[in-house]
C-alpha positions as a LaTeX table, in Angstrom:
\begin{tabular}{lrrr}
\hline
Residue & $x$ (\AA) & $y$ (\AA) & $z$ (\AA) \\
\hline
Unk1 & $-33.80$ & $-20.13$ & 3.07 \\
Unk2 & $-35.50$ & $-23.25$ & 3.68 \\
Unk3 & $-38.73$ & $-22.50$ & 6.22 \\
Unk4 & $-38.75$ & $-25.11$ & 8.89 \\
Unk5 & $-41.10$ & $-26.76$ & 11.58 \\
Unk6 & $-39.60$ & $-26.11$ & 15.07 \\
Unk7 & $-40.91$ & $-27.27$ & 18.38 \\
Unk8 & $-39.54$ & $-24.88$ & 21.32 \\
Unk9 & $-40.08$ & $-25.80$ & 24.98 \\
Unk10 & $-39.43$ & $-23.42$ & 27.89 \\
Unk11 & $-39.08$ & $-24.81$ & 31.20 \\
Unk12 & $-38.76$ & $-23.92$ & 34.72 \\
Unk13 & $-34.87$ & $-23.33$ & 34.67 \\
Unk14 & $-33.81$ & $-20.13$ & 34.84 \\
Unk15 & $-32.53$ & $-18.55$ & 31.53 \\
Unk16 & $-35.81$ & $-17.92$ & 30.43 \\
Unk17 & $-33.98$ & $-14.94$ & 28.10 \\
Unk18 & $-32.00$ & $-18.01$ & 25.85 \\
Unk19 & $-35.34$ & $-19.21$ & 24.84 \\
Unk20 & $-37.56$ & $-16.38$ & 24.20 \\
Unk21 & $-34.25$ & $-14.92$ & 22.35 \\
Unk22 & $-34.38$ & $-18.08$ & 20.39 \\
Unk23 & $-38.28$ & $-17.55$ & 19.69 \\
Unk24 & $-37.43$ & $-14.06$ & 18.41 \\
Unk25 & $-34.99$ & $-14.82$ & 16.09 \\
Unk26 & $-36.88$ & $-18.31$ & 14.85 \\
Unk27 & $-39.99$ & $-16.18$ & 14.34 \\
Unk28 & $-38.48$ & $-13.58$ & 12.39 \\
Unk29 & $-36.56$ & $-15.69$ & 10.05 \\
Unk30 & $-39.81$ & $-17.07$ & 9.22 \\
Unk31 & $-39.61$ & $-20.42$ & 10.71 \\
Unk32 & $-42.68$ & $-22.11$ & 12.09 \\
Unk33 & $-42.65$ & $-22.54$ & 15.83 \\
Unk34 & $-45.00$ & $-24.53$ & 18.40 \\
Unk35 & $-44.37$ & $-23.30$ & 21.35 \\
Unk36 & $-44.61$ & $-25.11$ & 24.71 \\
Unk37 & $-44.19$ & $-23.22$ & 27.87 \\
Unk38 & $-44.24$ & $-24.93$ & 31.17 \\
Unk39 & $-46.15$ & $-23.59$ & 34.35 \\
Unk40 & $-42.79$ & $-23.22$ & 36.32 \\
Unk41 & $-41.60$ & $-21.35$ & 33.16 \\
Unk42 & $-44.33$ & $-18.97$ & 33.24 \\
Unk43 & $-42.98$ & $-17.87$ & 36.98 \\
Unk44 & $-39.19$ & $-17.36$ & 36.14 \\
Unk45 & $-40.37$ & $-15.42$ & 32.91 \\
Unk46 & $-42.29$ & $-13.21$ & 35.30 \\
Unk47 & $-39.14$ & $-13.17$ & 38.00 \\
Unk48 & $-36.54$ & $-12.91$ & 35.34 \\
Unk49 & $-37.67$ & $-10.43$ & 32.91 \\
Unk50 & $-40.36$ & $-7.67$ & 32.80 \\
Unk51 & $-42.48$ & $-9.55$ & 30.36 \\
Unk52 & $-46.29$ & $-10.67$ & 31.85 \\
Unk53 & $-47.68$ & $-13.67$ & 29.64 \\
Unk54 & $-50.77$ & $-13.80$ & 29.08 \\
Unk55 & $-53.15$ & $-15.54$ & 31.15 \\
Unk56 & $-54.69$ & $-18.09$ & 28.10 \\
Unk57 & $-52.44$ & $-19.75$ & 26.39 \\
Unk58 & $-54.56$ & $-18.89$ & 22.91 \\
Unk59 & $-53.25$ & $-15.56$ & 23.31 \\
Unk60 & $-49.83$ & $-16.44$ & 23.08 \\
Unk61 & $-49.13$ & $-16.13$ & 19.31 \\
Unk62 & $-50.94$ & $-12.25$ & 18.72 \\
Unk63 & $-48.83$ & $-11.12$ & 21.87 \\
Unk64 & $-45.35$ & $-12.44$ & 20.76 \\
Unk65 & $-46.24$ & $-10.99$ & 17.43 \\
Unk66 & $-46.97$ & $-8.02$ & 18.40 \\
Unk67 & $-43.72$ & $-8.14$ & 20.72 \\
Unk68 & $-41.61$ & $-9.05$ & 17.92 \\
Unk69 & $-43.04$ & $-7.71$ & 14.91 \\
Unk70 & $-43.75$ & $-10.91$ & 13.66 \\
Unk71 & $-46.29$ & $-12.65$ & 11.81 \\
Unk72 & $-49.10$ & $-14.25$ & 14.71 \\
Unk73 & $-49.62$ & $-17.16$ & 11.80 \\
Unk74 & $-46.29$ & $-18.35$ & 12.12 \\
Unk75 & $-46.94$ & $-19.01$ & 15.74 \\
Unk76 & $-48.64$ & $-22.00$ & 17.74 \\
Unk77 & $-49.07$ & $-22.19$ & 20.85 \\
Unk78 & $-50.05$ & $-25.50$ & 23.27 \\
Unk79 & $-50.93$ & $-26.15$ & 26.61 \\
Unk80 & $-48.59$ & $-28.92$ & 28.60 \\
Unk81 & $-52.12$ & $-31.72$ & 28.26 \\
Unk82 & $-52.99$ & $-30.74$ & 24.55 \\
Unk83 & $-52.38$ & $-34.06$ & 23.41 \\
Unk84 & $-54.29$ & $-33.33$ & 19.56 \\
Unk85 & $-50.81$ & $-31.31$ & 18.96 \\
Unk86 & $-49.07$ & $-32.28$ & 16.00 \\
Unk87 & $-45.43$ & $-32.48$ & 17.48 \\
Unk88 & $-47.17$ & $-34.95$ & 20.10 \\
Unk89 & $-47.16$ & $-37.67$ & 17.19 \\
Unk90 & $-44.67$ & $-39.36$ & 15.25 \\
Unk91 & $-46.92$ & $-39.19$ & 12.27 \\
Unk92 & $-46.41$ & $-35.55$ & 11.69 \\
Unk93 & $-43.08$ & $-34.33$ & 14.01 \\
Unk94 & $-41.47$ & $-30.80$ & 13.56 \\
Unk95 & $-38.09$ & $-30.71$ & 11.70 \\
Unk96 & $-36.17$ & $-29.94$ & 14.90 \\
Unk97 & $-36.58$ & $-29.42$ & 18.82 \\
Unk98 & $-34.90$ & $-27.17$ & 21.50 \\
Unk99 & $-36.16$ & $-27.54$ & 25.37 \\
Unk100 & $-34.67$ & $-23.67$ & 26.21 \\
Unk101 & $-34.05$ & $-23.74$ & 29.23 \\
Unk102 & $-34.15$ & $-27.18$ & 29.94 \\
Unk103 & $-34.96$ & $-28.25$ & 34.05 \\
Unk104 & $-33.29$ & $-31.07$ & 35.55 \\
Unk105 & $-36.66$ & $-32.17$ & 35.95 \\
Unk106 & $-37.98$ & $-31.72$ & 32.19 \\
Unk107 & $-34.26$ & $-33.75$ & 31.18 \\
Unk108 & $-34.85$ & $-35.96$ & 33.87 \\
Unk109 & $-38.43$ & $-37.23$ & 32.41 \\
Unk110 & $-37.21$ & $-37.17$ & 28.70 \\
Unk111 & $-34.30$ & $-39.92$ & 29.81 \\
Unk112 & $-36.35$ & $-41.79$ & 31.20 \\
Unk113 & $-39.75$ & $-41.84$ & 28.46 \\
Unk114 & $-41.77$ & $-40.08$ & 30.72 \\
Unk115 & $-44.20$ & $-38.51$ & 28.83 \\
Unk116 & $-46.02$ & $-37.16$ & 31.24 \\
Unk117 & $-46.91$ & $-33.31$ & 29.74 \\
Unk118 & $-46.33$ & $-32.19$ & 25.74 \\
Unk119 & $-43.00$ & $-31.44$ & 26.42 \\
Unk120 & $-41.72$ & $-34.84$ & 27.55 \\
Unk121 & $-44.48$ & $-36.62$ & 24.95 \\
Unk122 & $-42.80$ & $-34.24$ & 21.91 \\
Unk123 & $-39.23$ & $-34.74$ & 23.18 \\
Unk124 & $-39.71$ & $-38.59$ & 23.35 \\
Unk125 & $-41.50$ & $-38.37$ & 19.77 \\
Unk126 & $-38.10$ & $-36.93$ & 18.62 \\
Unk127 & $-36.11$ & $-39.23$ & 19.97 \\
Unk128 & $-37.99$ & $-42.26$ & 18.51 \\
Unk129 & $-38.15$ & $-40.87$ & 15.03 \\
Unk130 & $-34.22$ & $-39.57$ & 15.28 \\
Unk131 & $-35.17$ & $-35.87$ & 14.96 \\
Unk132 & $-32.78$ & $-33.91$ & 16.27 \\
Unk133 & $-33.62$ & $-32.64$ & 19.68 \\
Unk134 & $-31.35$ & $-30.08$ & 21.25 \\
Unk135 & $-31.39$ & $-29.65$ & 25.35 \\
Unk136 & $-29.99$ & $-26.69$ & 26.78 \\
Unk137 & $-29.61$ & $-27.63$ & 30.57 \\
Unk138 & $-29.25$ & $-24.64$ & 32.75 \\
Unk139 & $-28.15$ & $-25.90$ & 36.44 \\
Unk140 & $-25.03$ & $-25.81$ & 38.74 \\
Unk141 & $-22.95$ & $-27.89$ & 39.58 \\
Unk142 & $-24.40$ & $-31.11$ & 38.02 \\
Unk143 & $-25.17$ & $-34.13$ & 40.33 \\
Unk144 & $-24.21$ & $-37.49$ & 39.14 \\
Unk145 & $-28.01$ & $-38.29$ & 38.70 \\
Unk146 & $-27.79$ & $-34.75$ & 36.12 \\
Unk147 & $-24.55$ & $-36.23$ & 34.16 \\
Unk148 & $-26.20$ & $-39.71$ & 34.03 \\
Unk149 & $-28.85$ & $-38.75$ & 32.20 \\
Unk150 & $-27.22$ & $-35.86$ & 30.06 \\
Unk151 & $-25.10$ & $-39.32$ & 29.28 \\
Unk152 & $-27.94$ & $-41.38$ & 28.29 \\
Unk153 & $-29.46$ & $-39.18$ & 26.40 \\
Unk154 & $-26.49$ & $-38.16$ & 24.42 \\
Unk155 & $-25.92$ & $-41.55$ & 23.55 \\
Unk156 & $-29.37$ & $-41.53$ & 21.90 \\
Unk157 & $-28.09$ & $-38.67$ & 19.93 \\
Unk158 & $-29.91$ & $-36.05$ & 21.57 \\
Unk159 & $-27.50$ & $-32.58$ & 21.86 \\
Unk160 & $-26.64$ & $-31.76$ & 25.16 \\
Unk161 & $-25.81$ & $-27.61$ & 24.81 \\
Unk162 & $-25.34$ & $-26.10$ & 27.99 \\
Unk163 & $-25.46$ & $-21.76$ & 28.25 \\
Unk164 & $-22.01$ & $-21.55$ & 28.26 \\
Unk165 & $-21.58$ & $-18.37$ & 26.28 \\
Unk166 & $-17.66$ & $-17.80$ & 24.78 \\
Unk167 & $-15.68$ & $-14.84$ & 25.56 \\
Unk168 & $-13.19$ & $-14.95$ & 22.16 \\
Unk169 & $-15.93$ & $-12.39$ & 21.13 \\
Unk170 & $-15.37$ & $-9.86$ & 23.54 \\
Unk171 & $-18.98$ & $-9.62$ & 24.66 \\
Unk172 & $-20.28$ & $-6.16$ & 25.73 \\
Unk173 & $-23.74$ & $-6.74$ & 27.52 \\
Unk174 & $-25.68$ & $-9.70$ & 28.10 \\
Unk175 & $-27.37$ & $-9.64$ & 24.94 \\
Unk176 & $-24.39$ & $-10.94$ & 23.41 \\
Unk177 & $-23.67$ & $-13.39$ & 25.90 \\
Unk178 & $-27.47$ & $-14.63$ & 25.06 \\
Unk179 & $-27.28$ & $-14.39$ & 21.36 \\
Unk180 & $-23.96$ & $-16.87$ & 21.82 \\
Unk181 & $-25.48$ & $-19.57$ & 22.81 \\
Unk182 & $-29.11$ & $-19.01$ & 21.15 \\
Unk183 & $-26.35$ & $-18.81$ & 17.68 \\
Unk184 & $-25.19$ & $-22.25$ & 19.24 \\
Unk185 & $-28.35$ & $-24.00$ & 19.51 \\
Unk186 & $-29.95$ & $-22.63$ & 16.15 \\
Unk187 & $-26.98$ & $-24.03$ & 14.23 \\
Unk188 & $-27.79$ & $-27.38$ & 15.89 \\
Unk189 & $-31.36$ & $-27.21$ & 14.89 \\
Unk190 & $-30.39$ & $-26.30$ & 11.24 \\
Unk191 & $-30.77$ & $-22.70$ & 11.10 \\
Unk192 & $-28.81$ & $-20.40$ & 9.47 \\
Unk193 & $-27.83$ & $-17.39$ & 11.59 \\
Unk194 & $-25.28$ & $-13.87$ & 12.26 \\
Unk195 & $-25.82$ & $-13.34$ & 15.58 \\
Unk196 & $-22.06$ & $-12.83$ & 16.29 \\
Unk197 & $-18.69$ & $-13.45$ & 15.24 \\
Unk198 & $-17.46$ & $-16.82$ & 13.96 \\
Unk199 & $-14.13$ & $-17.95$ & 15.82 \\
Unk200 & $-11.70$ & $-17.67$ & 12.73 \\
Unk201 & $-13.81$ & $-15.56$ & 10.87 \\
Unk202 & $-12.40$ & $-12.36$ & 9.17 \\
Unk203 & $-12.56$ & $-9.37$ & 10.85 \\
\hline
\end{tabular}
């Protein structure tokens, strides 16, 4: 299996569990991942699951290694204003992006060329050098203003993939609800996965 270069964002939406799921299963295929995780992220992963962050963002990659098992090497980690980051350049993008969770606020900025943090500045690099970029918008009901820019961004070829986990599975616990969609988005950013049942599949 081909490694690849993926750029993962976190946001303030909650559904933290979709993306750290998605960080677990990118970093133990191998992949290599720059992770961005925003401030308001950082409180729904602390109201959401029993996981406590750690306090410097340096120490990011040796504690979701040791979480997961994983190698810390495959793993960086940037603040939302460390502009030196390689994903925050069109000269040297990632392969693929997923904003997991995405806020309305984070979608918001990346229709409009923000750029205001890493997140927005990588997302826009994307966009400009037609990478694919998948958004996983977790919100309820959408506003107009939400649709209009899910709209405009999916006209730019960007991959609107909402959590909506199926139920053709027969899900038992949440875990499979989450793997459902995290299955969803990796096969959007080009990675091969078995995290459930295929509709159609055999057996």
């Amino acid at each position: 299996m081909q490694t690849k270069n993926i750029a993962l964002a976190i946001t303030g939406a909650s559904g933290a569990q979709y993306g750290l799921r998605l960080l677990e299963v990118l970093l133990k295929q191998e992949h290599r991942v720059q992770l961005m995780v925003s401030r308001p992220a950082q409180v729904v992963i602390g109201t959401e699951t029993d996981w406590r962050l750690p306090g410097r963002i340096s120490a990011y990659p040796a504690f979701f290694s040791e979480r997961f098992g994983t190698d810390p090497g495959l793993l960086s980690a940037h603040g939302p204003e460390e502009w030196t980051a390689s994903c925050a350049s069109g000269s040297n993008p990632p392969d693929a992006m997923a904003v997991c969770p995405c806020s309305m606020a984070t979608l918001s900025s990346i229709a409009v060329g923000a750029s205001r943090s890493l997140i927005e500045r990588s997302a826009d690099v994307m966009i400009k050098e037609q990478r694919k970029l998948v958004l996983v918008p977790r919100e309820t009901p959408l506003s107009v203003i939400h649709l209009e820019n899910m709209l405009r961004l999916a006209r730019l070829g960007v991959v609107i993939l909402p959590p909506v986990p199926g139920f053709y599975e027969h899900p038992k616990t949440i875990d499979d609800m989450i793997d459902f969609v995290v299955a969803r988005v990796l096969d959007h950013l080009g990675v091969p996965n078995a995290l459930g049942p295929r509709w159609g599949a055999a057996g």
